[in-house]
FINU-245781 format. One record per residue (C-alpha): residue number from 0; residue in one letter; chain; z, y, x. Coordinates in steps of 0.25 Angstrom, whole numbers, plus 5000, padded with zeros to 4 digits. Layout:
% residues N
  nr rest kette    Z    Y    X
 NUM    A     A    Z    Y    X
...
//
This chain:
% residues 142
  nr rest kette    Z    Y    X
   0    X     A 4786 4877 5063
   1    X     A 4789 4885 5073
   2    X     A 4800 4893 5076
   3    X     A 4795 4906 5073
   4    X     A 4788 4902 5061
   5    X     A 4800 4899 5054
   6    X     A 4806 4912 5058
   7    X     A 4796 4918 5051
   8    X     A 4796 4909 5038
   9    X     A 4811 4910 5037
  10    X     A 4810 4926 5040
  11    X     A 4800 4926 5030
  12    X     A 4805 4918 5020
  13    X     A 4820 4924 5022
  14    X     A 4813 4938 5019
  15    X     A 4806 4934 5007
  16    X     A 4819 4927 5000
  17    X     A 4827 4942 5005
  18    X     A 4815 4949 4997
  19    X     A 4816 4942 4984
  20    X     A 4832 4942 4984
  21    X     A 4829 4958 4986
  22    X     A 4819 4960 4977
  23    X     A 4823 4948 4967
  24    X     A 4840 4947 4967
  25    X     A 4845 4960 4970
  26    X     A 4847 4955 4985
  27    X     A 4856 4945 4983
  28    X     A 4854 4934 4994
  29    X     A 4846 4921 4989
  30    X     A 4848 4905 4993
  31    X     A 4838 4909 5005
  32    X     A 4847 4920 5011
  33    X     A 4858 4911 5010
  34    X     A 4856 4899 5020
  35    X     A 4866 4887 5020
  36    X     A 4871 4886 5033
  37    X     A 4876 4874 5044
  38    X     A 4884 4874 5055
  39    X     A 4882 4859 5058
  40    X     A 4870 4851 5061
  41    X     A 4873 4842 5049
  42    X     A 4866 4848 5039
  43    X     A 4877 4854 5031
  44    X     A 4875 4867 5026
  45    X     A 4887 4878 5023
  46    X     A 4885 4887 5010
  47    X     A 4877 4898 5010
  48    X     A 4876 4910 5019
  49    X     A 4869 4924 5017
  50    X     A 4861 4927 5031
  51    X     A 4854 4940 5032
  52    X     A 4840 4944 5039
  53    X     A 4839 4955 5048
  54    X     A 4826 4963 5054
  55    X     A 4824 4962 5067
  56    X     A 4826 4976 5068
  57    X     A 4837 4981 5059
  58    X     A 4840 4995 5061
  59    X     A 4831 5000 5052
  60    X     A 4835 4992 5040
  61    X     A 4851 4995 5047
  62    X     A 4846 5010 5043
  63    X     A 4842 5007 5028
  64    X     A 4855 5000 5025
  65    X     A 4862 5012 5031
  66    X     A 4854 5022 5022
  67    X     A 4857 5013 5010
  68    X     A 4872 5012 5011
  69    X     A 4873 5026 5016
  70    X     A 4865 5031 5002
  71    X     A 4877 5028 4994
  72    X     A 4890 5022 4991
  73    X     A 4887 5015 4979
  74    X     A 4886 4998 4985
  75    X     A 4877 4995 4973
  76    X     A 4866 5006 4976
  77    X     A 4868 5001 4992
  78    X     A 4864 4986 4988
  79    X     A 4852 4991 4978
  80    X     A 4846 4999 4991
  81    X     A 4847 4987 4999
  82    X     A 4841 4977 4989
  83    X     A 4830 4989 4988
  84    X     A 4827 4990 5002
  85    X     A 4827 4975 5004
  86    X     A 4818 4973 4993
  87    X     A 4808 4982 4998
  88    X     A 4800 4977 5010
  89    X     A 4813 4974 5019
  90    X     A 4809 4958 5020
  91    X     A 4795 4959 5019
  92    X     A 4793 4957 5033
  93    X     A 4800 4945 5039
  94    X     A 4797 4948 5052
  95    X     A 4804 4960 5054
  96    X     A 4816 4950 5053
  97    X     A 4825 4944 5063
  98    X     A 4827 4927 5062
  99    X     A 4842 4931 5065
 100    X     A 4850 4930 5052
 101    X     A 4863 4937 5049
 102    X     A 4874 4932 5040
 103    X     A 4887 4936 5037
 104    X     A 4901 4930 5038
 105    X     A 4915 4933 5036
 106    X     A 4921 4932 5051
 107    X     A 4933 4926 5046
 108    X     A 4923 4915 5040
 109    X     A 4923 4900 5045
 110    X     A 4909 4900 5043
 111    X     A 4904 4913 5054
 112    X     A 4915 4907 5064
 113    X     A 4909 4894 5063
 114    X     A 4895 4900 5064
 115    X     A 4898 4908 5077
 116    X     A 4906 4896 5084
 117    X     A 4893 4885 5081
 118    X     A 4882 4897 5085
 119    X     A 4870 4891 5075
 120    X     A 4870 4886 5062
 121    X     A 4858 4882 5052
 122    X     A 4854 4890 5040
 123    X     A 4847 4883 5029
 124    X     A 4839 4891 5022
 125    X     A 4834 4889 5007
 126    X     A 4826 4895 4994
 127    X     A 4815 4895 4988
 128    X     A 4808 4881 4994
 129    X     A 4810 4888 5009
 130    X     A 4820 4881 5017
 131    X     A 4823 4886 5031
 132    X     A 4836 4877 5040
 133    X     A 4838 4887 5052
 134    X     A 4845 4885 5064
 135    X     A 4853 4897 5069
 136    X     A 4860 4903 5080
 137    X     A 4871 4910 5075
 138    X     A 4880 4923 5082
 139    X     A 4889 4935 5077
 140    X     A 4883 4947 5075
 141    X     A 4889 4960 5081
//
């Protein structure tokens, strides 16, 4: 398979699983959003880590967040607007998404620190009876 192939499966596939933990469980992230991750060739594989999407142009999206946490102080009613946008038609097409991933770390974590000093690591992705081992560059954001 060729190499933008499995981009577009993986962006695909990563879309659907977003939709149905949108539409199906309130938002809350599923096995297939939460990759196990390797620092070492070996094949052993950290716990699991939440990454995120991102469109390849987000400032629109940037906007609709903004709107929504603007709207009101209540966090409950934040969260239910974003679940309800990103139910709608947010993931339906894959390729309006970048093949970069985002995660989140603590800076003080072992984990990000050892993450920037390698620069790659290997995701492995897995739900339903997709798999996806992805090999990645890694960098800080900002």
């Amino acid at each position: 398979m060729e190499a933008t192939d499995l981009r577009d499966n993986f962006l695909g596939w990563q879309c659907r699983v977003r939709q149905i933990a949108m539409r199906e469980d309130g938002g809350r992230p599923m096995p297939g959003m939460r990759p196990h991750l390797s620092l070492t060739s070996d094949g052993n594989f950290s716990d699991e880590i939440t990454v995120l999407l991102v469109r390849r142009d987000p400032v629109r999206d940037a906007s609709q967040f903004r709107h929504m946490v603007l709207k009101t102080q209540d966090p409950a009613a934040r969260y239910e607007s974003a679940v309800q946008f990103l139910s709608a038609t947010y993931y339906q097409r894959p390729r309006e998404f970048s093949d970069e991933l985002t995660g989140l770390f603590q800076p003080s974590m072992l984990l990000a620190r050892a993450l920037l000093a390698r620069g790659d690591c290997v995701l492995d992705f897995r739900q339903f009876s997709a798999s996806y081992r992805l090999p990645c560059a890694v960098r800080r954001l900002g």
